[in-house]
C-alpha positions as CSV (number, residue, x, y, z in Angstrom):
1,X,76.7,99.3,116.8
2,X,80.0,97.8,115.1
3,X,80.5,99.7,111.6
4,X,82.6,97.6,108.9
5,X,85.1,100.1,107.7
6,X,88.0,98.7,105.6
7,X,90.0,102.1,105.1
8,X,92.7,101.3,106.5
9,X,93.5,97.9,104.9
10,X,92.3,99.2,101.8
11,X,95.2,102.2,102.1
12,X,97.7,99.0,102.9
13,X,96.4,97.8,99.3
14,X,96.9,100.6,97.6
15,X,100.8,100.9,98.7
16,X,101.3,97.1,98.1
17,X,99.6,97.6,94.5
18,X,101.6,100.5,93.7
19,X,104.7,99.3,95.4
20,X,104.1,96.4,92.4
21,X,103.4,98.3,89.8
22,X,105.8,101.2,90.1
23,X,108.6,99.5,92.1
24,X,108.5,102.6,94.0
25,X,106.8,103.0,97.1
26,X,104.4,106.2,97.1
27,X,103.2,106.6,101.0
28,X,102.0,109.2,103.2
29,X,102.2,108.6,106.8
30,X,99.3,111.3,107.4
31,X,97.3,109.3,105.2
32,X,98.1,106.3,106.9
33,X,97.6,107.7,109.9
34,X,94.0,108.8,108.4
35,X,92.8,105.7,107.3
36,X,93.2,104.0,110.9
37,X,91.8,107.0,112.7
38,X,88.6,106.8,110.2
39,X,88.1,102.7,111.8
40,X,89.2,103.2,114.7
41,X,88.4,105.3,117.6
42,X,90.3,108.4,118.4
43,X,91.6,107.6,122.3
44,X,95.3,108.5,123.3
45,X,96.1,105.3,122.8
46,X,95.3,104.6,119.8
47,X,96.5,107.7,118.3
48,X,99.7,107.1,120.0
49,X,99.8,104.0,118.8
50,X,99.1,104.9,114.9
51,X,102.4,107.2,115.4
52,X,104.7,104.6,116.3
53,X,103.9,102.3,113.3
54,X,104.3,102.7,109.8
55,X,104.2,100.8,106.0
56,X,107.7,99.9,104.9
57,X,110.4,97.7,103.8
58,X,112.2,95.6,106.1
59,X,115.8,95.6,105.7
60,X,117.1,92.1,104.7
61,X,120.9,91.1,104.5
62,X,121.0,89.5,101.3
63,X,118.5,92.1,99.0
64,X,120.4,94.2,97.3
65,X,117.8,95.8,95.3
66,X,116.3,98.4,97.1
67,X,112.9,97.8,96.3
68,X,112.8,94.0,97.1
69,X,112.2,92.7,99.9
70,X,109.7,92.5,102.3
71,X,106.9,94.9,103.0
72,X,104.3,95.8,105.6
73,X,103.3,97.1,108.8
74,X,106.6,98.2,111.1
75,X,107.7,100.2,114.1
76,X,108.7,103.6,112.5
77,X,112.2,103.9,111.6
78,X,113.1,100.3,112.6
79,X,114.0,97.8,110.2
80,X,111.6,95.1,111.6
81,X,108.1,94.3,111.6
């Protein structure tokens, strides 16, 4: 039986919201890593997976402020989706 569980893009939300609101970015990568686990199912693969990608800001020649830019899902520690 498929179960609809929207953790995971609800805990992408929640950073984009705050990210918004704060102009700071307040994430937790063992949340992160939570919320996909919780819809997802717990293989290797997939848990290898989840540890390779993160939520961040893509680095962009001509920002200068370091809260603008572009956010969202990218290879840990790489400045590129």
């Amino acid at each position: 039986m498929f179960q609809n569980n929207s953790e995971f893009l609800d805990k992408i939300r929640e950073y984009t919201k705050e990210l918004v609101k704060k102009s700071e970015l307040e994430y937790s990568q063992e949340d992160f890593e939570k919320s996909f686990l919780t819809q997802s199912s717990h293989t290797p693969f997939n848990i290898d997976a989840v540890q390779k990608i993160e939520y961040g800001r893509v680095e962009k020649e001509y920002v200068t402020d370091e809260y603008k830019g572009i956010y969202g899902l990218k290879i840990k520690k790489k400045l590129f989706f």
